[in-house]
C-alpha positions as CSV (number, residue, x, y, z in Angstrom):
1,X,0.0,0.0,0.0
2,X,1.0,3.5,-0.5
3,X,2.1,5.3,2.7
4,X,0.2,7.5,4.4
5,X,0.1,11.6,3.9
6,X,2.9,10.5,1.2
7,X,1.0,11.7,-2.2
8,X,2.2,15.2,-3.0
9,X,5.9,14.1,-2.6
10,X,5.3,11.4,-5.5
11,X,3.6,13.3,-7.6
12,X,6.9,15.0,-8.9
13,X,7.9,11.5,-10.2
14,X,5.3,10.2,-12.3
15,X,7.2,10.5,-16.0
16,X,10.5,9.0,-13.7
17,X,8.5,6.2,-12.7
18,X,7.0,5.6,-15.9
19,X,10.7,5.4,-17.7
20,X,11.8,3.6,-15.4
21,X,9.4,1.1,-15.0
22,X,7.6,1.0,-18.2
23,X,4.1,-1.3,-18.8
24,X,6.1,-4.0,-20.1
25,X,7.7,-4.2,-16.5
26,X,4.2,-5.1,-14.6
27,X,3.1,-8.6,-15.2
28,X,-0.4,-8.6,-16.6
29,X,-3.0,-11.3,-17.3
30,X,-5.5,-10.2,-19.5
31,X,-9.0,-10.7,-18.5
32,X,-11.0,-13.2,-20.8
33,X,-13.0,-12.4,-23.8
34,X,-16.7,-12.4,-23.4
35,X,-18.5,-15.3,-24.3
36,X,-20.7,-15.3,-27.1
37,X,-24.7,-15.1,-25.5
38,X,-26.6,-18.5,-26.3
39,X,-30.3,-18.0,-28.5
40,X,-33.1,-19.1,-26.5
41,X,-33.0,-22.0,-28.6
42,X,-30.1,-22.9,-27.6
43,X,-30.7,-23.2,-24.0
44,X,-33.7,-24.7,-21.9
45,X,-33.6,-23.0,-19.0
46,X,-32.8,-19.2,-18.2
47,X,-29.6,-18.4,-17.1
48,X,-29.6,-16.1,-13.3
49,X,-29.3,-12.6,-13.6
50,X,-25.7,-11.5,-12.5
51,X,-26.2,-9.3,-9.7
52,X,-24.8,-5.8,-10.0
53,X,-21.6,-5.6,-9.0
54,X,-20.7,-8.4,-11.0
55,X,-21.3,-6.4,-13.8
56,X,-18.9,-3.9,-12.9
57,X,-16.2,-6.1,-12.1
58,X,-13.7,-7.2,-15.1
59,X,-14.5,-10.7,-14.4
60,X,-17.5,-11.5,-12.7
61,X,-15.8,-15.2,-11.1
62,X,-13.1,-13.5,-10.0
63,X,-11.7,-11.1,-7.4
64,X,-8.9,-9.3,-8.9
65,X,-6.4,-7.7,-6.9
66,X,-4.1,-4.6,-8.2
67,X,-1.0,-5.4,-5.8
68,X,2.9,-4.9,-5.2
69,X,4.9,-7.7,-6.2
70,X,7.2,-7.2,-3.4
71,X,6.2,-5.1,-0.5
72,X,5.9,-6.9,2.9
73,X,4.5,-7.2,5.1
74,X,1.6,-6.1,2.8
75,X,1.8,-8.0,-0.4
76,X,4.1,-10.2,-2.3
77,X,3.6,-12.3,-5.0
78,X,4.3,-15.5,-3.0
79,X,1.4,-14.6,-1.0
80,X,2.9,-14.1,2.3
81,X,1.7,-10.2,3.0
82,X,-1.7,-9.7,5.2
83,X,-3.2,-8.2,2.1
84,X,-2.6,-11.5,0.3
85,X,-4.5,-12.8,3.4
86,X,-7.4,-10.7,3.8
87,X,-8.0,-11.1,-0.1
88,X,-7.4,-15.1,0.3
89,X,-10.2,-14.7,2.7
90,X,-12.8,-12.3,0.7
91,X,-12.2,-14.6,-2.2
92,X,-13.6,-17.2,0.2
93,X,-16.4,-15.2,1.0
94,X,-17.3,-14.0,-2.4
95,X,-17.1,-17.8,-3.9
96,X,-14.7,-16.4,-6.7
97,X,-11.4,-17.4,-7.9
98,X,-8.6,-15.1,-6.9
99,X,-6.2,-13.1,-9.1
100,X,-3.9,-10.5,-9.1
101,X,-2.3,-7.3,-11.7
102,X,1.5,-7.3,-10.0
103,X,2.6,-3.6,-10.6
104,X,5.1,-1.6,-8.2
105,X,3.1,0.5,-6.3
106,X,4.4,3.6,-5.9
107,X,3.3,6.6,-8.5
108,X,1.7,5.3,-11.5
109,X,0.2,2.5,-9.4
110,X,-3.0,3.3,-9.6
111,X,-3.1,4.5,-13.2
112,X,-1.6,1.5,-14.6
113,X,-3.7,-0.9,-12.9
114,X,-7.2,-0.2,-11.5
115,X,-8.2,2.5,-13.8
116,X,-7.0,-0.2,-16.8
117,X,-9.5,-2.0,-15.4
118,X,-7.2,-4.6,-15.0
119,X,-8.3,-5.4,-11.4
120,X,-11.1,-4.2,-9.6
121,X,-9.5,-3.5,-5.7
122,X,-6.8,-1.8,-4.0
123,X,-6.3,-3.9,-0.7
124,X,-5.3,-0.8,1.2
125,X,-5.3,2.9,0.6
126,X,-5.1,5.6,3.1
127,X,-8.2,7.2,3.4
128,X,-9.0,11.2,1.7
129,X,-6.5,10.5,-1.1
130,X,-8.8,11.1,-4.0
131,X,-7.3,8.7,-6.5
132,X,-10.0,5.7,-5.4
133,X,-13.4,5.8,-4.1
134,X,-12.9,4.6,-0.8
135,X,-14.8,1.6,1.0
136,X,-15.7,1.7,4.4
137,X,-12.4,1.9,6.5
138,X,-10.9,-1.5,8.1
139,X,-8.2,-0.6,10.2
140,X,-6.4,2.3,12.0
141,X,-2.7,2.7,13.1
142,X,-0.2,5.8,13.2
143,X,3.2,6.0,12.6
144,X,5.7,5.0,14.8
145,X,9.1,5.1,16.3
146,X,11.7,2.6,17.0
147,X,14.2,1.9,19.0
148,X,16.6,-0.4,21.6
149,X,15.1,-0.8,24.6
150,X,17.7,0.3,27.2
151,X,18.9,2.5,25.4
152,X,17.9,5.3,27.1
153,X,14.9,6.4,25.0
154,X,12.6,4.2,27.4
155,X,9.0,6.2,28.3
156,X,9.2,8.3,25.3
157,X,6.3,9.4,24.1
158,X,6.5,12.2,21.3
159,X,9.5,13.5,18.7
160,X,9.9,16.4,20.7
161,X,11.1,14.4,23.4
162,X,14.9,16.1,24.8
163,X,16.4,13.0,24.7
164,X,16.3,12.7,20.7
165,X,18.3,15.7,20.1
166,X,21.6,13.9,20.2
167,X,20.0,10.8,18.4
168,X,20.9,10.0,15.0
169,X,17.1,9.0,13.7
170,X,16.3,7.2,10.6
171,X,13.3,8.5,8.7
172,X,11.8,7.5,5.0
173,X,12.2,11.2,3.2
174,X,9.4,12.8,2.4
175,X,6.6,11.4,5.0
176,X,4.5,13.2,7.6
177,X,7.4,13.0,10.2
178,X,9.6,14.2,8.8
179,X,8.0,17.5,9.6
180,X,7.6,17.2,12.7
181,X,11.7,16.2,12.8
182,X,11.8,19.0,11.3
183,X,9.9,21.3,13.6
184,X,12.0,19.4,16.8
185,X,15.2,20.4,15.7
186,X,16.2,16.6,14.8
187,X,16.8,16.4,10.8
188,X,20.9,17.4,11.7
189,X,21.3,14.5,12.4
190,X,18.7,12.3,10.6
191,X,19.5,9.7,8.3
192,X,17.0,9.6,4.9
193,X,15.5,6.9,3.4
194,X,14.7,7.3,-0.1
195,X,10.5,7.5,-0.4
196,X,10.4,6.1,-4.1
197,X,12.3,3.0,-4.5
198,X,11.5,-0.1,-7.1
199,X,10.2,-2.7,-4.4
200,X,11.3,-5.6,-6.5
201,X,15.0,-4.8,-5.7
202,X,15.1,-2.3,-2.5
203,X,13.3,-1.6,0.9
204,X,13.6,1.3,2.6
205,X,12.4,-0.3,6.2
206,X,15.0,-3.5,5.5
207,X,17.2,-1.0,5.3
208,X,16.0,1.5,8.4
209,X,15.6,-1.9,10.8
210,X,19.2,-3.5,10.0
211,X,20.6,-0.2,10.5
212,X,19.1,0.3,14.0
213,X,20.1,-2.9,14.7
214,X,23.7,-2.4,13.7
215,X,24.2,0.8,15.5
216,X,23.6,2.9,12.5
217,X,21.3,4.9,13.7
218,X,20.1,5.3,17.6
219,X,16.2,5.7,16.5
220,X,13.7,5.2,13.4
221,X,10.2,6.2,12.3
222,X,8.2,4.3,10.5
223,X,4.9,3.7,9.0
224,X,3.2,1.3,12.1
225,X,2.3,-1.7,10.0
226,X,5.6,-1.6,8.6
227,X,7.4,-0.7,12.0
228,X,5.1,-3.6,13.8
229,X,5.9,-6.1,11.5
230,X,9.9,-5.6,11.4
231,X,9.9,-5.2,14.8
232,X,8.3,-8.7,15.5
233,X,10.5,-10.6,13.0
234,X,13.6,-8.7,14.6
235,X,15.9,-11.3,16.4
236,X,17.0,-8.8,19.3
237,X,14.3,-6.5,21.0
238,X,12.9,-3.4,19.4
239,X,10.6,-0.9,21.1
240,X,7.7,0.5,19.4
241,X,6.3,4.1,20.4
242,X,3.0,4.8,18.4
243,X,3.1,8.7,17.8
244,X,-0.5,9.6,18.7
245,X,1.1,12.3,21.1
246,X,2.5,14.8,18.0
247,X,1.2,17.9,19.1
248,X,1.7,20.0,15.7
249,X,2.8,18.5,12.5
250,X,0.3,16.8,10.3
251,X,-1.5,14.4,11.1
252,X,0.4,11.1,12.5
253,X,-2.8,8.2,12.5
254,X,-4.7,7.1,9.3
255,X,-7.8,5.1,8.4
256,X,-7.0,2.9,6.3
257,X,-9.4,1.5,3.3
258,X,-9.7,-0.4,0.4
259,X,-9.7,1.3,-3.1
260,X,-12.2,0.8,-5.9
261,X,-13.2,2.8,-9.0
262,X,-15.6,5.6,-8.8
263,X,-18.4,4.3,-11.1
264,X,-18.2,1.0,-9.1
265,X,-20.9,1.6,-6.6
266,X,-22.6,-2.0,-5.7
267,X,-19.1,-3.1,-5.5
268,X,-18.3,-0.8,-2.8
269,X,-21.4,-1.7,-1.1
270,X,-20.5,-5.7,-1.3
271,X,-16.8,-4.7,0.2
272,X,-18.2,-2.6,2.9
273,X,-20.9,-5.6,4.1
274,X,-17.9,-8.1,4.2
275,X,-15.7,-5.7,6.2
276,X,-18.6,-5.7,8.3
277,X,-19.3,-8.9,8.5
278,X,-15.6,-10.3,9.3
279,X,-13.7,-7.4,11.0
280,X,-13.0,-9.7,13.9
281,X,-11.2,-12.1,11.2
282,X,-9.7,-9.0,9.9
283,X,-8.3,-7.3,13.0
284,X,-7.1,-11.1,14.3
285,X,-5.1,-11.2,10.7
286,X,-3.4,-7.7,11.4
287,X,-2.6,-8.1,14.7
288,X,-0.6,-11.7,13.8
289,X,1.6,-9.7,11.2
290,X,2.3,-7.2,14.5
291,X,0.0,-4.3,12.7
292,X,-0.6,-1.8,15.7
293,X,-4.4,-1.7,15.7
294,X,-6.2,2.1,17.2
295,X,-9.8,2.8,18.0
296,X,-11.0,6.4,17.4
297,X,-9.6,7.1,20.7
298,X,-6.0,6.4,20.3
299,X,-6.3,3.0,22.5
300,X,-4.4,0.1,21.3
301,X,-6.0,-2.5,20.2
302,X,-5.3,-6.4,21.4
303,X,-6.3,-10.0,20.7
């Protein structure tokens, strides 16, 4: 998925991304051909009516997933990420077969895939970009920072904090806290991460976690599904500070949603009743990949 508050800074790249990527990079199954319609003659019994958002779907059997080809822990195309998962599971629900458009998402991702009508859903979007219409949304989480425990950053609660100002802190350029870094007197000594990267090859939080872990950097801030997940698969301890406390800066928590097109209204509707129906199934799913879970009132939320 695409991070969170992130969209102006990738804006400025779409013809780089496009060179550099190119169509013929994204592996694509075309959808079928449609079938020629039998006379009446030719069949003794009436066929059911499709119901309506199969008809705005580019194949009516099958859920079919726009995705990154490498980006855990939200997709890959071994199907290891939690949005392989929670699309496993709706393809279950739905009684269709599942498939997926591979494309790197970063700019261009949403062009080159939904809007192609090449696949019909976006497993997770921030919500109030304005490049989807927007289900209902299924989880919330914030961005976070990282560190050692023990290393004297224990009880910390915001980035302006006293004891960061001699910390050397990793940050992914470009994303919402990076401002507030900014504002704390704290990018001197901050290490970037590049924002764009090709996924297939690079990873800025790979990166940002073996650093920390080295001694590279004293601190990090990451997205909190990203942050969560590292810091679970980590073999020595990491503490993980949700940044719900920011008191300027933008904004530090998202809703997150899945993305459709705008015409595709009954498809919406048939998302946002399965969200529904199986967000205990949903939150159980995030909270194994270590996704920090909010309510609307900043409180954590556990198994």
């Amino acid at each position: 998925m695409m991070l969170p508050g992130c969209r102006a800074c990738l804006q400025l790249l779409v013809l780089i991304l496009a060179c550099a990527v190119g169509r013929s990079e994204a592996q694509t199954t075309e959808a079928q051909p449609p079938q020629p319609q039998p006379l009446p003659s030719q069949s003794s019994q009436a066929q059911p009516p499709q119901s309506q958002s199969s008809l705005e779907l580019v194949d009516p059997k099958t859920l079919r997933v726009c995705a990154d080809p490498r980006n855990m822990p939200f997709s890959t195309q071994a199907g290891e990420g939690f949005e392989n998962k929670l699309a496993e599971l709706f393809a279950r629900k739905l009684g269709k077969d599942l498939a997926y458009e591979w494309y790197p998402q970063a700019t261009g991702f949403v062009r080159m895939t939904l809007m192609q009508r090449r696949c019909d859903v976006v497993m997770g979007y921030p919500l109030g970009d304005d490049l989807v219409q927007p289900t209902n949304p299924y989880y919330r989480s914030a961005y976070a920072l990282i560190f050692k425990p023990g290393t004297g950053l224990d009880g910390i609660e915001d980035l302006e904090d006293p004891r960061l100002k001699d910390k050397r802190i990793g940050v992914v350029a470009g994303t919402p806290p990076s401002d507030n870094m900014a504002a704390a007197g704290l990018m001197a000594r901050a290490k970037p991460y590049p924002l764009v990267i090709d996924t297939r090859y690079d990873s800025s939080a790979e990166a940002m976690v073996h650093d920390l872990d080295a001694g590279v950097i004293d601190a990090g801030v990451l997205w909190g599904p990203i942050a969560g997940y590292y810091a679970k698969q980590a073999k020595s301890p990491i503490s993980l500070v949700l940044l719900t406390k920011e008191k300027s800066g933008p904004p530090m928590t998202y809703r997150i949603v899945m993305g459709v097109r705008r015409t595709d209204q009954d498809w919406k509707r048939e998302l946002n009743s399965l969200i529904s129906a199986n967000q205990k199934d949903i939150d159980h799913l995030l909270l194994s990949y270590g996704v920090p879970l909010l309510d609307e009132k900043d409180n954590q939320i556990k198994e």
